[in-house]
TIROTOR-91054 format. One line per field, with one value per residue (C-alpha): x, y, z; residue in three letters. Coordinates in steps of 0.5 Angstrom, whole numbers, plus 2048, in hexadecimal, padded with zeros to 3 digits. Layout:
BEGIN
u	c(X|...) $
v	c(Y|...) $
w	c(Z|...) $
residu	c(ALA|...) $
END
This chain:
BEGIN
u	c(827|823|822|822|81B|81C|822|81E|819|81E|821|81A|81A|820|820|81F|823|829|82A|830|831|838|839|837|830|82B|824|81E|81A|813|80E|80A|80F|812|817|81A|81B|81E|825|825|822|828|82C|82B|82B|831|835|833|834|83B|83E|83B|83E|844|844|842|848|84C|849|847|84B|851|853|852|858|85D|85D|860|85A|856|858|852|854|84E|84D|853|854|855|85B|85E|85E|859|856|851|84D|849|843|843|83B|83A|83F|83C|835|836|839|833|82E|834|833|82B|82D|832|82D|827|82B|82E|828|825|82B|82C|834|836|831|836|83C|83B|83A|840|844|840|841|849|849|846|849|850|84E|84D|853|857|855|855|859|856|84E|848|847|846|841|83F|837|835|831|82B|82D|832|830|837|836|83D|842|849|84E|852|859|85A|85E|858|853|857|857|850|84F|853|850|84A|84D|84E|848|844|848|847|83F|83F|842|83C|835|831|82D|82D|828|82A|826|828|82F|831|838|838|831|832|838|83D|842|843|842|846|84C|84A|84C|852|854|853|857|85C|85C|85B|861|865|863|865|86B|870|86D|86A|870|86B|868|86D|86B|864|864|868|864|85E|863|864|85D|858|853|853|854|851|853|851|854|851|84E|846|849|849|846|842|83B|838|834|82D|82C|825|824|82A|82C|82D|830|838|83A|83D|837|833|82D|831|837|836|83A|840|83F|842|847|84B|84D|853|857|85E|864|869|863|863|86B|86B|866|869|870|86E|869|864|85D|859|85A|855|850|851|851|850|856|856|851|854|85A|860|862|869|869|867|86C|868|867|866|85F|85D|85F|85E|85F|864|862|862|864|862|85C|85B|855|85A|85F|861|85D|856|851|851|859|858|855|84E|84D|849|842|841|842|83D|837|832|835|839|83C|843|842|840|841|847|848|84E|850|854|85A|85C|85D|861|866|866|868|86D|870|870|873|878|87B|87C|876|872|871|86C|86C|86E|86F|875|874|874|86F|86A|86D|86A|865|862|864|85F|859|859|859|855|84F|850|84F|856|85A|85A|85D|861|864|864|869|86E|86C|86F|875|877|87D|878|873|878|879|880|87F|87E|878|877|875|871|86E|86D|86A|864|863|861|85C|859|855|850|850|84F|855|85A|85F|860|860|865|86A|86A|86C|872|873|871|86F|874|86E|86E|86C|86A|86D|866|866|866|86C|870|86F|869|864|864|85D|857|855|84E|848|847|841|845|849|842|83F|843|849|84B|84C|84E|853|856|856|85B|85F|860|863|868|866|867|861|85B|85E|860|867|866|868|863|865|868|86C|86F|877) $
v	c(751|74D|751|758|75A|758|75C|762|760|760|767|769|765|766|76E|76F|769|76D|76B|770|776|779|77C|775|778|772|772|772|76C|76D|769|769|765|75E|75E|758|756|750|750|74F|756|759|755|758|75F|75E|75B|761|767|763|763|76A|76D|76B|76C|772|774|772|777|77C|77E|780|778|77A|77F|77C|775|77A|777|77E|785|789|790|794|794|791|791|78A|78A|78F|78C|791|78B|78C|787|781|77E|777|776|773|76C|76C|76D|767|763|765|761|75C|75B|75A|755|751|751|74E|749|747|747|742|73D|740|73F|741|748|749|748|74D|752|750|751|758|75A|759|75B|763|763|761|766|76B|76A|76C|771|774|771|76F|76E|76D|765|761|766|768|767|765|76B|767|760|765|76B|76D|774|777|770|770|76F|768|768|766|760|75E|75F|75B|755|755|754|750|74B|74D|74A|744|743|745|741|73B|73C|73C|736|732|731|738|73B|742|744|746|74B|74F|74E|753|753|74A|748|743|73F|73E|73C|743|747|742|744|74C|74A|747|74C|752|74F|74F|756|758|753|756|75D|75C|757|75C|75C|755|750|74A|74E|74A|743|744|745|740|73C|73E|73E|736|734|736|731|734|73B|73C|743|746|742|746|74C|748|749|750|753|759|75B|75F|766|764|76C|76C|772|776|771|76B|76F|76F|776|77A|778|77C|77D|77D|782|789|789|78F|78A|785|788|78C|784|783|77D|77F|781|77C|776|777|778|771|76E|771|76F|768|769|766|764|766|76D|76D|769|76E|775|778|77C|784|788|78C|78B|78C|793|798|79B|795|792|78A|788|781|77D|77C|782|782|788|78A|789|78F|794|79B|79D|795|796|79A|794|793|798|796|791|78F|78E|789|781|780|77A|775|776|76F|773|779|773|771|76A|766|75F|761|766|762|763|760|75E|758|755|74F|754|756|750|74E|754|753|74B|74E|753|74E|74A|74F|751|749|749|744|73F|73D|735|736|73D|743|74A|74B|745|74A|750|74F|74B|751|755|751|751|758|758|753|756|75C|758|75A|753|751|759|758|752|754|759|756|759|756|756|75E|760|764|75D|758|755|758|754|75C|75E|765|761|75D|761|766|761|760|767|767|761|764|769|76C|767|76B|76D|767|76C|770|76B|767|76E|76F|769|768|76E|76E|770|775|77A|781|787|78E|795|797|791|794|78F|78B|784|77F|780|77A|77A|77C|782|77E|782|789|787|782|788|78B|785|780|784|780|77A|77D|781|77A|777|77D|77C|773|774|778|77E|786|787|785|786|782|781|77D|776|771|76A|765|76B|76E|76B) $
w	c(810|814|81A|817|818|820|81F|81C|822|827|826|828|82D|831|831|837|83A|83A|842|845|845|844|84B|84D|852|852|84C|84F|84D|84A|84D|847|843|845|848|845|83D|839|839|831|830|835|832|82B|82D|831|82B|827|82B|82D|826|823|829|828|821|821|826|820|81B|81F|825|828|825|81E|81F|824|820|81A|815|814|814|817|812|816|81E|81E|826|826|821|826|82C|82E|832|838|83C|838|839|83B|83D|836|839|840|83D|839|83F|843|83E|83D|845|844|83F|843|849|845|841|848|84C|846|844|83E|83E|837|838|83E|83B|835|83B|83D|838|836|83D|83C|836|838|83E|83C|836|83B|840|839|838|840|844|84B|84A|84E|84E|853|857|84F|84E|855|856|858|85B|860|85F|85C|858|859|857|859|854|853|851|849|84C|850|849|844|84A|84A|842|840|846|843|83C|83E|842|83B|838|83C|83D|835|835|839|837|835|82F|82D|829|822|820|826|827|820|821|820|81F|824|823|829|826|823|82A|82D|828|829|830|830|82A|82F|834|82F|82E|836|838|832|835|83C|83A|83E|844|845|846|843|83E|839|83C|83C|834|833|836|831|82C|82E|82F|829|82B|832|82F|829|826|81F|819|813|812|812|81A|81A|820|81B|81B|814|815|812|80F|811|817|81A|81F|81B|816|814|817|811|80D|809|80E|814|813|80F|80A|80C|812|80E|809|80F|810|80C|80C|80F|80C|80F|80D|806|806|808|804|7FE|7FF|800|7F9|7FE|7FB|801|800|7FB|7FF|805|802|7FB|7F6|7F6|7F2|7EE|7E9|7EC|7EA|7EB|7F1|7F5|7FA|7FA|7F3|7F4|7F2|7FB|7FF|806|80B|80F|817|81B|816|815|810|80F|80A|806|806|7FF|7FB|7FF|800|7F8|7F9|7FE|7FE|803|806|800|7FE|803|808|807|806|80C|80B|807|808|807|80E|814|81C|81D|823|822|81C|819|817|81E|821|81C|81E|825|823|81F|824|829|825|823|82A|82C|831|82D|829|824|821|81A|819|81A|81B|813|811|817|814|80D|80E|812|80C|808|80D|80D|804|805|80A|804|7FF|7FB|7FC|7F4|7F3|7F9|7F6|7F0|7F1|7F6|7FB|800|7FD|7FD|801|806|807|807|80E|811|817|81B|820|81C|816|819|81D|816|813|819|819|812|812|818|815|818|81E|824|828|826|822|828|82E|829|827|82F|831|82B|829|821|81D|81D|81D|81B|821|81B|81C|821|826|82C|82E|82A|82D|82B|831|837|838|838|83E|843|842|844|849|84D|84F|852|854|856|858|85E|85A|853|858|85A|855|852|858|858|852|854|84E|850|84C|848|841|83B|83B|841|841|844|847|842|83D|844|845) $
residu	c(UNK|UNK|UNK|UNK|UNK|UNK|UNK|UNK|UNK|UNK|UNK|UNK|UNK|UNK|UNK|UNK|UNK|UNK|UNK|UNK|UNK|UNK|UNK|UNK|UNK|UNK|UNK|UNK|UNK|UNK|UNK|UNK|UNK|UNK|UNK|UNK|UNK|UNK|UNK|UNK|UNK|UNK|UNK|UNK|UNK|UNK|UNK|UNK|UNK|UNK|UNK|UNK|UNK|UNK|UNK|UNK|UNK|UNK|UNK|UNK|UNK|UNK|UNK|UNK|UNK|UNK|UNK|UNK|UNK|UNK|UNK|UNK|UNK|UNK|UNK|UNK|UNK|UNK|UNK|UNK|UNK|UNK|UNK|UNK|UNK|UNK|UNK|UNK|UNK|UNK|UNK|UNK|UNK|UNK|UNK|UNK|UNK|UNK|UNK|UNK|UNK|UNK|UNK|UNK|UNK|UNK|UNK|UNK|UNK|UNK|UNK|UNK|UNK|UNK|UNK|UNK|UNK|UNK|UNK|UNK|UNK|UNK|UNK|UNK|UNK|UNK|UNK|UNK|UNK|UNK|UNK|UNK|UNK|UNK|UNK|UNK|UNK|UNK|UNK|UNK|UNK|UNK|UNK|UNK|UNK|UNK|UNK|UNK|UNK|UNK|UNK|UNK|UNK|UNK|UNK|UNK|UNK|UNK|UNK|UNK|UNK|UNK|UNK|UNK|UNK|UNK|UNK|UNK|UNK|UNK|UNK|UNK|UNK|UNK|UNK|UNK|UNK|UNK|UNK|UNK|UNK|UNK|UNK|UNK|UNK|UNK|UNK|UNK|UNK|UNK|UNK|UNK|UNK|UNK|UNK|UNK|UNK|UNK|UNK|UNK|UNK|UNK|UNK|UNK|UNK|UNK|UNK|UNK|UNK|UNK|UNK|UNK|UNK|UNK|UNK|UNK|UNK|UNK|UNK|UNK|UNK|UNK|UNK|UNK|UNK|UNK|UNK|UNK|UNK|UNK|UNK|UNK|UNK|UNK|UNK|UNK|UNK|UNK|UNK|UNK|UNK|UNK|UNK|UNK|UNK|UNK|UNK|UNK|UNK|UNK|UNK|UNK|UNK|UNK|UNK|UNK|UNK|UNK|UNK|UNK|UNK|UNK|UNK|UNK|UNK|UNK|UNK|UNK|UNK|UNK|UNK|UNK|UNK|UNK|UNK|UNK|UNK|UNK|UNK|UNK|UNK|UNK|UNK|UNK|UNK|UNK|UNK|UNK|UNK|UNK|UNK|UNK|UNK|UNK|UNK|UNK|UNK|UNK|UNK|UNK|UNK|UNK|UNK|UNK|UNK|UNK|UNK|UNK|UNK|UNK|UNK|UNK|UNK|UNK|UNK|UNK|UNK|UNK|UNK|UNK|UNK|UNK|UNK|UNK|UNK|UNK|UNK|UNK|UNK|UNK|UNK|UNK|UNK|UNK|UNK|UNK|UNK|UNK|UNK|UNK|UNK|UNK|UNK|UNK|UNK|UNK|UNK|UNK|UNK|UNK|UNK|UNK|UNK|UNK|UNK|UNK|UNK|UNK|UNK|UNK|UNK|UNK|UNK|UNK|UNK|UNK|UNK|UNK|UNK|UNK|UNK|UNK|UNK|UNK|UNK|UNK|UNK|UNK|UNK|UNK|UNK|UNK|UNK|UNK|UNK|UNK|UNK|UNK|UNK|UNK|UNK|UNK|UNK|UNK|UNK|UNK|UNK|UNK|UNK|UNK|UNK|UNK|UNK|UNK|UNK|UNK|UNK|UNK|UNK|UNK|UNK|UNK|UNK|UNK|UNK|UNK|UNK|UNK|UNK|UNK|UNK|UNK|UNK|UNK|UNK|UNK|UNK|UNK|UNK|UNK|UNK|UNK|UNK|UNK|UNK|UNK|UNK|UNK|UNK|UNK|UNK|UNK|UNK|UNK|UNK|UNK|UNK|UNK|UNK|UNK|UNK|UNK|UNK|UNK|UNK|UNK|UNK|UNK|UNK|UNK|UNK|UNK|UNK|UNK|UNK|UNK|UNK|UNK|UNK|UNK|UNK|UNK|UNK|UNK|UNK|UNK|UNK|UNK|UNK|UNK|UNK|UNK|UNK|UNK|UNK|UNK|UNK|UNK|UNK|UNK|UNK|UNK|UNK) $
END
């Protein structure tokens, strides 16, 4: 790729740009380094560090198991709910070089720099805010201008207000006279149009998100739905909100990979149980693609003698599960490189906003211009066969015509169908299962409670060094604790 030797450059580079800490205490600045930079080398970084964060998330922490696509078979803590505060330094670190960015691009005229802060900006934050609850926003990354180490919190209602304004502020700005520069702009190579489409994409995925509690949020799809020209969203996979790993040092490489992840490390992730069910009672092609069979030919004795075997959650002995590791799929040898083209940072993909409109179509809430629930339904089946580079088996072998993927006009279908295709994407099986109620997903003898946990725990240091704030925030969201099974803001009756 054309930028890669300044990507590589860059690594080196913007070590030490990371600009917040995780209690928010204010960074020193060095005199002997410039105080300023150019916003496209921040630009590169921040798009970097946004994607592989929360694509890691996905494949290595709590979300990995509470999605019910990986069964952790040792230091399973996450699979029993045995859940402890999470960090969230790596969104607000990224958020702070996103705010240098924004104030340079802002102080130079660079429009269309501005609106891609904007949208990671909305992005992180409203990625955060699903997983918490109540988070500091509004007085978040002013530790320098006013001197605000210990921020307050703002209400979730008051952080979804704020990014989707910004979406539509990013939108507009992309839609004026700028440039981007193609080498530094790694998730687009500089095409507007595309940033653009992810802004009005994301839009659709927040508003869906907080549908129940904002009276306007249907009015405000349809109007997206309604005007393409005004807002564009994704049309293809070529729109795909994704960044490839490039496999040449640690931070740059795919987080199973070879030389990022020591091999027991990566063998005690397992596909679940419940997702290979899925998939082979739908006799889905994306398994192959995603996991590898069994190693072992099936012998007596063994409970599971299917070709894939995923591991039950929660269970005792999980690495013993079916006869032991032999007896059970892993995930495909393309996750066990340090890059592959098939396994990308996701952010956002074509797929997923078909779903939402075929949801929002379903329910009666809007409508699209030549299109039912059931045209949407399976035309985000075939983009997510098509981003796995299965479409011809797909069609091949009916897919679509089996009595569990025919469109039955139900929300636990459509739903189902969208939990399969995003794969890895990070949090979005959850936040859509919280919110729907399906899959139907399954809890495991060990759990230590038998439901799917609410939220995320806030980080054990907010406790000791923000506790008036963090004590707050508890409190105006009406919670007798901070603990996972409390509801935030838009899942609350």
């Amino acid at each position: 790729m054309k930028f890669l030797y300044k990507y590589i450059c860059l690594g080196l580079l913007m070590g030490g740009l990371g600009a917040c800490e995780s209690n928010f205490e204010e960074i020193n600045t060095n005199p002997n380094k410039p105080d300023k930079i150019a916003p496209e080398f921040i630009l590169s970084d921040v798009l970097v560090r946004t994607a592989y964060l929360y694509q890691s998330d996905s494949y290595m922490g709590k979300l990995a198991s509470v999605n019910r696509y990986i069964t952790l078979t040792r230091n399973e803590a996450d699979d029993l709910f045995h859940w402890t505060g999470n960090s969230w330094s790596g969104q607000y670190e990224i958020l702070a070089n996103n705010k240098n960015l924004y104030d340079l691009s802002s102080e130079l005229e660079m429009k269309h720099c501005q609106a891609i802060s904007l949208i990671i900006k909305s992005f992180l934050f409203s990625y955060t805010s699903d997983l918490f609850g109540d988070i500091p926003y509004s007085k978040a990354l002013l530790s320098k201008e006013e001197n605000i180490i210990y921020p307050s919190y703002d209400t979730q209602e008051e952080v979804y207000q704020g990014v989707l304004s910004d979406l539509k502020t990013a939108n507009e700005l992309l839609s004026s006279e700028g440039f981007i520069d193609e080498e530094m702009d790694v998730i687009y190579q500089g095409d507007a149009m595309k940033w653009r489409k992810f802004a009005n994409s994301l839009r659709l995925r927040l508003l869906l998100r907080v549908s129940n509690k904002l009276n306007d949020a249907f009015a405000k799809i349809q109007e997206i739905a309604n005007d393409p020209s005004t807002y564009p969203i994704f049309e293809s996979n070529e729109d795909n909100a994704n960044l490839e790993y490039l496999g040449l040092i640690t931070d740059n490489m795919w987080p199973g990979g070879e030389n990022r992840l020591e091999v027991w490390d990566f063998e005690k992730r397992r596909p679940s149980q419940v997702l290979i069910r899925h998939l082979l009672e739908r006799n889905d092609p994306r398994m192959k693609v995603w996991f590898n069979p069994v190693k072992a030919d099936p012998a007596s004795g063994i409970s599971d003698q299917n070709e894939y075997v995923g591991v039950p959650h929660a269970i005792p002995a999980p690495y013993e599960y079916n006869g032991g590791g032999d007896n059970q799929s892993l995930l495909a040898d393309i996750y066990r490189k340090n890059n592959h083209p098939m396994v990308q940072a996701m952010m956002m993909n074509y797929t997923e906003v078909l779903f939402i409109l075929a949801e929002t179509v379903q329910k009666g809430n809007v409508t699209v211009s030549g299109e039912t629930a059931e045209s949407l339904y399976y035309k985000a089946i075939g983009a997510s066969m098509e981003q796995y580079e299965v479409m011809q088996e797909a069609e091949d072998q009916a897919y679509n015509d089996q009595e569990l993927v025919k469109y039955d006009n139900s929300l636990e279908q459509l739903i189902t169908q969208k939990w399969l295709a995003l794969w890895l994407t990070g949090g979005e099986a959850w936040f859509n299962f919280r919110r729907t109620g399906f899959p139907v997903f399954p809890i495991g003898p060990r759990a230590v409670q038998k439901v799917i946990p609410s939220r995320m725990i806030y980080p054990t240091e907010e406790a000791a060094t923000n506790e008036v704030n963090y004590e707050q925030a508890i409190v105006q969201q009406g919670w007798a604790e901070d603990g996972i099974n409390e509801k935030i803001w838009y899942l609350q009756d």
